[in-house]
DRENVEXGU-533293 format. One record per atom (N, C-alpha, C): residue number from 1; y, x, z. Coordinates in pm, whole numbers, plus 50000, padded with zeros to 5 digits. Each point is the difference from the previous one (the first is absolute). Layout:
N
 seq     v     u     w
 NUM     Y     X     Z
...
END
This chain:
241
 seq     v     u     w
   1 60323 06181 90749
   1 49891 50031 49907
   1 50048 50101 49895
   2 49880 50068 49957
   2 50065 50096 49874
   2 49906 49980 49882
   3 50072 50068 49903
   3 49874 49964 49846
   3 49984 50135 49969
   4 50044 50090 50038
   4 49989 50127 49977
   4 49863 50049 49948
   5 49942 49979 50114
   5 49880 50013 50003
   5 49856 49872 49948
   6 49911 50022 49929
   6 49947 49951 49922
   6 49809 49965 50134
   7 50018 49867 49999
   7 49853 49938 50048
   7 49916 49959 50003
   8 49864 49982 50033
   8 49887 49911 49932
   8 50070 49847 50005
   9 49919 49909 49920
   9 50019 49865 50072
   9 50000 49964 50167
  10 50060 49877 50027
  10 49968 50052 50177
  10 50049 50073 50090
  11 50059 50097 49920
  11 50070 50077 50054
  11 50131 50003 50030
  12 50078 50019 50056
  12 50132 50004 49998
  12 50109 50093 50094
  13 50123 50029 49971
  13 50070 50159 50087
  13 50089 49969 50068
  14 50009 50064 50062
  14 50114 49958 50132
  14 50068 50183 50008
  15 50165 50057 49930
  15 49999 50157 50029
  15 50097 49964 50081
  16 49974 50137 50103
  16 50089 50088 50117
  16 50054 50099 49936
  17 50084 50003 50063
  17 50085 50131 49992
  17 50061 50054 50112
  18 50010 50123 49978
  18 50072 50105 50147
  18 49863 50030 50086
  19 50014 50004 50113
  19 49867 50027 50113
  19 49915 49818 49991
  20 50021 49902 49945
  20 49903 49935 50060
  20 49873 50008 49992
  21 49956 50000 50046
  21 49811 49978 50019
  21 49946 49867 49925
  22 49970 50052 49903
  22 49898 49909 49919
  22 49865 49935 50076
  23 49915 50084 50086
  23 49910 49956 50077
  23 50026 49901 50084
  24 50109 50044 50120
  24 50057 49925 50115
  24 50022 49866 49933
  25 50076 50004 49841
  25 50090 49859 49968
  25 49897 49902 49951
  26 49887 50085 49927
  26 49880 49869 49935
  26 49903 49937 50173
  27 50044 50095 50096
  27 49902 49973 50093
  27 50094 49856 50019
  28 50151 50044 50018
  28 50076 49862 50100
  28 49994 49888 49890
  29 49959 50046 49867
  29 50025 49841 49905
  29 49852 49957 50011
  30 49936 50095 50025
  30 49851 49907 49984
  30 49987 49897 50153
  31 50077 50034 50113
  31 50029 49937 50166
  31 50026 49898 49942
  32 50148 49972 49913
  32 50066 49871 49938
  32 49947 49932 49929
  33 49874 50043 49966
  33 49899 49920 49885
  33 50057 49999 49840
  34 50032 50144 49991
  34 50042 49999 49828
  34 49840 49997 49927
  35 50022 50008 49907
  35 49855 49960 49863
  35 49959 50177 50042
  36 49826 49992 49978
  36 49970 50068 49974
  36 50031 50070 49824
  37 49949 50102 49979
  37 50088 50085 49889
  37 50131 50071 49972
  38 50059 49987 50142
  38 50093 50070 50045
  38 49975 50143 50011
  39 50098 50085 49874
  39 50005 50126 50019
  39 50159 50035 50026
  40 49952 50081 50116
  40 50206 50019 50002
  40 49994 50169 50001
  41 50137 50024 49996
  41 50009 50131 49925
  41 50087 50096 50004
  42 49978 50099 50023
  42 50179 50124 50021
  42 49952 50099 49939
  43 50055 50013 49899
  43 49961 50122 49892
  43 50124 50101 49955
  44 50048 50090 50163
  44 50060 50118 50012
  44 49993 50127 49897
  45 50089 50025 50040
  45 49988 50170 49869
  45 49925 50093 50065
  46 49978 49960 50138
  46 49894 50137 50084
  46 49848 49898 49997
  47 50008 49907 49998
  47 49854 49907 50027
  47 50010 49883 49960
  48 49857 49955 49983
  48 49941 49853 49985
  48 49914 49961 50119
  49 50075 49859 50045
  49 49976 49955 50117
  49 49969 49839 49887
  50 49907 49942 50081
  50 49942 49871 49982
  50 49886 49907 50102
  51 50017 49878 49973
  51 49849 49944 50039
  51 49994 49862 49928
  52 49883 49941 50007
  52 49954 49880 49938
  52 49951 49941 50109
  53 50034 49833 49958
  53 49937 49933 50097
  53 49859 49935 49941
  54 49921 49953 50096
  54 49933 49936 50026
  54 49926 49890 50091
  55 49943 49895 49900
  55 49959 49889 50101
  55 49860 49948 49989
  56 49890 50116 50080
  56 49894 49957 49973
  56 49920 49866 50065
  57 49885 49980 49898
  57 49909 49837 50118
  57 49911 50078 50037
  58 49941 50115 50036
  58 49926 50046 50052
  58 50034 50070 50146
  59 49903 50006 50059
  59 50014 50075 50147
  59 50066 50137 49996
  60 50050 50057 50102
  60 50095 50142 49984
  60 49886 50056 49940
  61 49890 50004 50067
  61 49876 50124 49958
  61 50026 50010 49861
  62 49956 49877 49929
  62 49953 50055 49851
  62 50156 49988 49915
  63 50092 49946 50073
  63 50154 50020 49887
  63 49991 50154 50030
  64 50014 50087 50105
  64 50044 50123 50005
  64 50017 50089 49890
  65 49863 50007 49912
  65 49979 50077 49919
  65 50071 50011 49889
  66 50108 49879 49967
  66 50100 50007 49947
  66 50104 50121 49973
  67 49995 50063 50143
  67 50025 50113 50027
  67 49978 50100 49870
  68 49856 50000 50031
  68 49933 50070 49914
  68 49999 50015 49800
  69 50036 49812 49996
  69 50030 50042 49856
  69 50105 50036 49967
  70 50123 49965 50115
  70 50145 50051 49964
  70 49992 50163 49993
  71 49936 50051 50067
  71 49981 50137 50013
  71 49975 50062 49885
  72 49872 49945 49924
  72 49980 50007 49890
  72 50056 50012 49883
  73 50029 49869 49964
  73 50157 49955 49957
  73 50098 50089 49982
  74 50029 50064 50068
  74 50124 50126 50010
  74 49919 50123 49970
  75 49902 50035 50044
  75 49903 50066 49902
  75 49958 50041 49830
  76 49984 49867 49968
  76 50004 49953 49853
  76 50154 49995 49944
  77 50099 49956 50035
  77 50113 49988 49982
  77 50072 50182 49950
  78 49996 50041 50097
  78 50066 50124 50011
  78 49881 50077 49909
  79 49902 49994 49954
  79 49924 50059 49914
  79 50011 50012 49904
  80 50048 49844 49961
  80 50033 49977 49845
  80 50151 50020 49961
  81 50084 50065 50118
  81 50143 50014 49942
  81 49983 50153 50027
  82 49916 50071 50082
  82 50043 50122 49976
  82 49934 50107 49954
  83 50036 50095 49971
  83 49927 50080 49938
  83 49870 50043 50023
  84 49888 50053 49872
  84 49857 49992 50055
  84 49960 50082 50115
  85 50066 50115 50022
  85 50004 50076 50077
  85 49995 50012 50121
  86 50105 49861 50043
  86 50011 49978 50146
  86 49894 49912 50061
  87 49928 50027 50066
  87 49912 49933 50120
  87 50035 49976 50146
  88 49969 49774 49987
  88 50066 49986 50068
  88 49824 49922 50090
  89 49997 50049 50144
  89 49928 49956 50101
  89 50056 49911 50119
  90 49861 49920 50054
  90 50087 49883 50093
  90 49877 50069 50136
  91 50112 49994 50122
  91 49968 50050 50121
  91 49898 49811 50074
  92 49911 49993 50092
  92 50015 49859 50021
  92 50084 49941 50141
  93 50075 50123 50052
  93 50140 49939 50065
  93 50129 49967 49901
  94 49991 49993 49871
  94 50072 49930 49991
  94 50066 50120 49853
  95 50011 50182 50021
  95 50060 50043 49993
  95 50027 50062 49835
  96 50045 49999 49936
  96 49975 50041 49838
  96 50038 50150 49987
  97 49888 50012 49921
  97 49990 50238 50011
  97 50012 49973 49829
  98 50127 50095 49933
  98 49987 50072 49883
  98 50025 50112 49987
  99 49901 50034 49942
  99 49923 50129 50004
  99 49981 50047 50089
 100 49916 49943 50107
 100 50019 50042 50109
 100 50000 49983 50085
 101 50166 49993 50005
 101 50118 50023 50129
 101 50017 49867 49999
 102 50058 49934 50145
 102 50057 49850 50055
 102 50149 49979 49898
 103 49995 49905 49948
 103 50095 49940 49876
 103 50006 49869 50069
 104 50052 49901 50125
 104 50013 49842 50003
 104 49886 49972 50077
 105 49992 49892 50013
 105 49929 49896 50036
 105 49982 49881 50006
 106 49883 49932 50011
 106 49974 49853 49980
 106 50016 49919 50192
 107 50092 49897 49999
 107 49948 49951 50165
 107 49963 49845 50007
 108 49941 49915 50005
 108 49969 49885 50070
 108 50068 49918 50117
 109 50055 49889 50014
 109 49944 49910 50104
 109 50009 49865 49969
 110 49965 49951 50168
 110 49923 49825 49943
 110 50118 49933 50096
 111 49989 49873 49972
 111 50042 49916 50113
 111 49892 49997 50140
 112 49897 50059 50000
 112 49959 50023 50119
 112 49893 50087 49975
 113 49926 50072 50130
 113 49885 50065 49981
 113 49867 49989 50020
 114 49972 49788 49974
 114 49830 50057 50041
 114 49953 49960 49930
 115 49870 50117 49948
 115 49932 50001 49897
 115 49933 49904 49958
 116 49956 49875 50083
 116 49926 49899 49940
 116 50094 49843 49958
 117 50093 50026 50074
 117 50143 49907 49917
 117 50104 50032 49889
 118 49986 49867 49929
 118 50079 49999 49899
 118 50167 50026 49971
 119 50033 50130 49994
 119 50158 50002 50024
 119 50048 49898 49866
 120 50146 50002 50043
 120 50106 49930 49936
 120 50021 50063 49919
 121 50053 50170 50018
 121 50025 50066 49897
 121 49966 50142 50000
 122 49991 50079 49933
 122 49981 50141 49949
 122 50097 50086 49963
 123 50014 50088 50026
 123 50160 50079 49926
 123 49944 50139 49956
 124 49983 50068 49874
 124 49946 50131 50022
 124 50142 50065 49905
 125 50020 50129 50088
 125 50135 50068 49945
 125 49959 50126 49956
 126 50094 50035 49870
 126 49972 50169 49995
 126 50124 50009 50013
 127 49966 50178 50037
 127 50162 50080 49996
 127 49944 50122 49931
 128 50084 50061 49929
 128 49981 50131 49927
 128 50131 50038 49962
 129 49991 50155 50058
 129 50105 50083 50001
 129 50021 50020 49844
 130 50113 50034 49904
 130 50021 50047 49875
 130 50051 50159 50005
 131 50033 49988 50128
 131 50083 50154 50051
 131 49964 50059 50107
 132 50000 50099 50053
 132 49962 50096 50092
 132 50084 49994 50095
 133 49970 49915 50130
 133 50112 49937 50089
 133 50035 50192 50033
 134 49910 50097 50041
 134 50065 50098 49998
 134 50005 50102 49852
 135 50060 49953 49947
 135 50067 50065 49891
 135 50056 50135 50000
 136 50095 50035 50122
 136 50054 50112 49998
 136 49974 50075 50053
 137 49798 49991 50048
 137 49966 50088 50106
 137 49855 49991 49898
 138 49997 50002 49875
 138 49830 50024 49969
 138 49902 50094 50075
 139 49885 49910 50022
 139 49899 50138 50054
 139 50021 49946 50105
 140 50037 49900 50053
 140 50021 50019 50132
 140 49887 49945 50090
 141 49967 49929 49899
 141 49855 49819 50024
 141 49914 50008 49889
 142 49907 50125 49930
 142 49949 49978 49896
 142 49904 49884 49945
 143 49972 49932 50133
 143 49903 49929 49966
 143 50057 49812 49971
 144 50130 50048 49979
 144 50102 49871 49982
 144 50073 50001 49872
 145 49966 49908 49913
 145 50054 50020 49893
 145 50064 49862 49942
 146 50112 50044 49856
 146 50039 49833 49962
 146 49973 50003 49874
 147 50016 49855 49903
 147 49968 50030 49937
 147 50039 50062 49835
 148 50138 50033 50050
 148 50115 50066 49891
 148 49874 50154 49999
 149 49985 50028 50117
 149 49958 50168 50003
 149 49883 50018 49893
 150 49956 49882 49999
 150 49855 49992 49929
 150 49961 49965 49870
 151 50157 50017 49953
 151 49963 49982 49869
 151 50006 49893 49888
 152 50069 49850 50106
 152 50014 49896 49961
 152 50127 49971 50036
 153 50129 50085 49978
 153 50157 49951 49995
 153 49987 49879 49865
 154 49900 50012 49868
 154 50088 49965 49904
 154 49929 49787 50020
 155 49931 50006 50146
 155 49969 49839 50004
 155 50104 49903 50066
 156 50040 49873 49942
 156 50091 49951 50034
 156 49965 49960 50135
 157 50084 49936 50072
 157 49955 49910 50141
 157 49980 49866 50015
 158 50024 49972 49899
 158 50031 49846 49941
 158 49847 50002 49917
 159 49962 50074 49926
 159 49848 50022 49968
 159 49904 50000 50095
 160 49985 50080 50024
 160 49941 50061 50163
 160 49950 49830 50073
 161 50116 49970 50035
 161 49999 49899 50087
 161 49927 49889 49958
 162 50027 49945 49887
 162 49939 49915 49885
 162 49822 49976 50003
 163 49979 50206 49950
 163 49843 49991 49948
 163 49978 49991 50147
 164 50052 50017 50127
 164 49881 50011 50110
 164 50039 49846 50021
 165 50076 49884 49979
 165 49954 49890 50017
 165 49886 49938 49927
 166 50025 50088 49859
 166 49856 49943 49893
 166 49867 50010 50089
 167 50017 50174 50010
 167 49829 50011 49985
 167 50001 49970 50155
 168 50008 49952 50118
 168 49975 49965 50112
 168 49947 49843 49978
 169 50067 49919 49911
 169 49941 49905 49959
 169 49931 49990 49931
 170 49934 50054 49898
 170 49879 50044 49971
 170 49898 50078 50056
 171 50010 50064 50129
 171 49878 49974 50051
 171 50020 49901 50150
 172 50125 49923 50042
 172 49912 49945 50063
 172 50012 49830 49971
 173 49970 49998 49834
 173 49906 49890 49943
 173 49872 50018 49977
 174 49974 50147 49984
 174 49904 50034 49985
 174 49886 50005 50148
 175 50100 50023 50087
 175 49921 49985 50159
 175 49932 49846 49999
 176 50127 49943 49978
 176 49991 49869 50019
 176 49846 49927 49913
 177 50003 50017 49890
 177 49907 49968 49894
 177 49877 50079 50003
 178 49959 50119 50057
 178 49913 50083 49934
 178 49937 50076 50173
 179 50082 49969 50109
 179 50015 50073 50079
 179 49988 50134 50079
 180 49993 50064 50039
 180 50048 50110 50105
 180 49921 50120 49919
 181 49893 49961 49975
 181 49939 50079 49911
 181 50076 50149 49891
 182 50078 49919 49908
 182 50047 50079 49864
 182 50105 50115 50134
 183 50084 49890 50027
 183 50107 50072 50110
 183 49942 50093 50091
 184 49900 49973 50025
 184 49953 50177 50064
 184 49957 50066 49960
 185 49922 50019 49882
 185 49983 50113 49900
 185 50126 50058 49936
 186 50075 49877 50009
 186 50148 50067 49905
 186 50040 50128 50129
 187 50017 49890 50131
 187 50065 50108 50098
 187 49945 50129 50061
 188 49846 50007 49974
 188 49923 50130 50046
 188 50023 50103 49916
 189 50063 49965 49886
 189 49999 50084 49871
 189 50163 50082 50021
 190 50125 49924 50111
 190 50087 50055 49951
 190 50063 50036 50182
 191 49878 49954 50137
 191 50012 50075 50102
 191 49986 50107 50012
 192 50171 50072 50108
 192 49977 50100 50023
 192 49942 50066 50128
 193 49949 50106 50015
 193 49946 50032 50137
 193 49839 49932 50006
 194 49933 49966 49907
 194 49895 49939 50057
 194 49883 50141 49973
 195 49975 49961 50104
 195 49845 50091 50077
 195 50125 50147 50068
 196 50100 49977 50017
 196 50067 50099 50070
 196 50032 49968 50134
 197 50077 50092 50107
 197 50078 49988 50115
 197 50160 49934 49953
 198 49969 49861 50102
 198 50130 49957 49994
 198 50121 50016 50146
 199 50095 50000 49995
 199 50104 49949 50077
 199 50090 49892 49994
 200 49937 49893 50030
 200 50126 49884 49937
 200 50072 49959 50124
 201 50153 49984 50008
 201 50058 49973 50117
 201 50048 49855 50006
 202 49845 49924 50033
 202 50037 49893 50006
 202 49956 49936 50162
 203 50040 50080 50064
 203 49989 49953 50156
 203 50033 50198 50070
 204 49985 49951 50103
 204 50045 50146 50072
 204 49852 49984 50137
 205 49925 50117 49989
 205 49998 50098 49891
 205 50020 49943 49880
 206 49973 50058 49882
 206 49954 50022 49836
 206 49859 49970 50013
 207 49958 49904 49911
 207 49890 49969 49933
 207 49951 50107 49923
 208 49904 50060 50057
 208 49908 50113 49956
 208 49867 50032 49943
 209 49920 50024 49932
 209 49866 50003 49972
 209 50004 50037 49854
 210 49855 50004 49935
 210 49949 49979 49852
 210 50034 49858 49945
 211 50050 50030 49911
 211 50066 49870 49961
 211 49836 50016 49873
 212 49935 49862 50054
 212 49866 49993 49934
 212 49979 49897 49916
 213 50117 49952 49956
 213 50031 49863 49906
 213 50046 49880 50028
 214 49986 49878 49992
 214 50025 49855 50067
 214 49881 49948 50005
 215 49979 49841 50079
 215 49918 49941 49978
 215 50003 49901 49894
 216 49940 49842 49979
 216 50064 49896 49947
 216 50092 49973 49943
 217 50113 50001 50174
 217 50102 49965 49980
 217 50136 50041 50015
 218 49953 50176 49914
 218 50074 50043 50062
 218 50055 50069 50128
 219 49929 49967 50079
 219 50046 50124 50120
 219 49894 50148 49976
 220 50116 50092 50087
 220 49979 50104 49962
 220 49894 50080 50105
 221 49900 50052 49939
 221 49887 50066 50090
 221 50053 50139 50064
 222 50033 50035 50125
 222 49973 50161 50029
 222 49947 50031 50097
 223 49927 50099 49946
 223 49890 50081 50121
 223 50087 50086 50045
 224 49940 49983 50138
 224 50022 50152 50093
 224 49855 50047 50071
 225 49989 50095 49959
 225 49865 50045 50073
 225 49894 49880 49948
 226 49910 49928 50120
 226 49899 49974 49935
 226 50028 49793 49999
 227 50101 50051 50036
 227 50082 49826 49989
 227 50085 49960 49876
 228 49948 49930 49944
 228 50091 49866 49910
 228 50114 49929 50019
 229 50110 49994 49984
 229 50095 49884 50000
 229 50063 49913 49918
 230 50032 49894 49998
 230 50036 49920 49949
 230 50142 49953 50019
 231 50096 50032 49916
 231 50109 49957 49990
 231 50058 49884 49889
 232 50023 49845 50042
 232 50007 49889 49947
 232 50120 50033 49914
 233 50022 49956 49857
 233 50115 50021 49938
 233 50130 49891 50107
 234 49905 49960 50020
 234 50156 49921 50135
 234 50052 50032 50075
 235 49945 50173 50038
 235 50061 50102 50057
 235 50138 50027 49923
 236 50027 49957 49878
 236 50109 50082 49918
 236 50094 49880 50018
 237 49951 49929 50081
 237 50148 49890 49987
 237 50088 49994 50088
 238 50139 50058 49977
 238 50106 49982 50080
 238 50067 49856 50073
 239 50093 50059 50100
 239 49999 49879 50044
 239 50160 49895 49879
 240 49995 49874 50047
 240 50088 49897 49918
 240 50153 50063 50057
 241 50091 49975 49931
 241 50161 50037 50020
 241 50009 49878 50133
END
């Protein structure tokens, strides 16, 4: 355990160091049945790697969106530590754009995948680069960025890490209490690509179309031609370690 880092109630840290995978390790403690509120953690000089656990009583369908306030969450978080300047957008594969350009990402998974059963547990991880894995080749990937480049060297990681446990739990008490509602006005307001052409490579081919908003619950609408699709946010869930 570490104290380094500062948590809601409920909460509690588990840090890595060197290459481990923060995602992979909350996935294998949530297998062993550790407490939900498990955030574990590797907070590198090139990146911030993390995830939180979770243990919802609801069916996969409606925990998913959890997703969504963590997304958020890191949204609000990184807003209020960095400068006014920088604008930060959430992709709904998962992917976080400042100013822009791809900066990290958010990933998901469950102890299993079907949507009308109640998993055991939830794991949603971010990773975000601080440095330009190609550094000594700028220009090379413009549309890839970290988030030293952008203007926010002077935020700690130990901060960082903190407010996106806050405000993820503030909205999803707010899911919880108020539901789905507030959380999708919050998230239409800070999606990127919507009413545009997407490419998301989340199957082979690439998931393609007008990205034309979500429904409910979250899944994501795209047209092609004079067809509709529907992509379940349970599409974004990887498989268990």
């Amino acid at each position: 355990m570490s104290n380094t880092v500062h948590f809601p109630p409920l909460f509690h840290g588990m840090a890595l160091t060197g290459t481990a995978d923060p995602f992979a390790k909350a996935q294998a403690q949530a297998i062993m049945g550790c407490d939900a509120g498990l955030v574990v953690y590797n907070l590198a000089a090139d990146q911030i790697r993390a995830a939180m656990v979770f243990a919802p009583e609801v069916p996969l369908r409606a925990a998913m969106p959890v997703l969504i306030s963590c997304a958020i969450g890191f949204q609000n978080a990184l807003g209020a530590l960095a400068p006014p300047e920088v604008g930060v957008h959430l992709e709904w594969p998962g992917t976080i754009r400042v100013n822009g350009a791809r900066c990290g990402r958010l990933r998901i998974a469950a102890s299993h995948q079907d949507p009308a059963a109640e998993p055991d547990w939830i794991v949603v991880g971010l990773e975000l680069p601080l440095v330009p894995a190609n550094a000594d080749t700028p220009g090379i990937t413009p549309d890839d960025t970290a988030l030293y480049e952008e203007g926010c060297v002077d935020i700690r990681t130990d901060d960082l890490l903190s407010a996106w446990v806050r405000h993820s739990l503030v909205w999803i008490n707010r899911m919880e209490e108020e539901g789905l509602k507030p959380l999708a006005t919050e998230w239409r307001g800070l999606a990127h690509d919507l009413g545009e052409e997407v490419n998301w490579p989340l199957s082979d081919p690439p998931e393609t179309g007008t990205f034309l908003g979500t429904d409910e619950h979250f899944g994501a609408l795209l047209r092609s031609g004079e067809t509709t699709r529907l992509l379940p946010l349970t599409h974004l869930l990887e498989g268990t370690t």
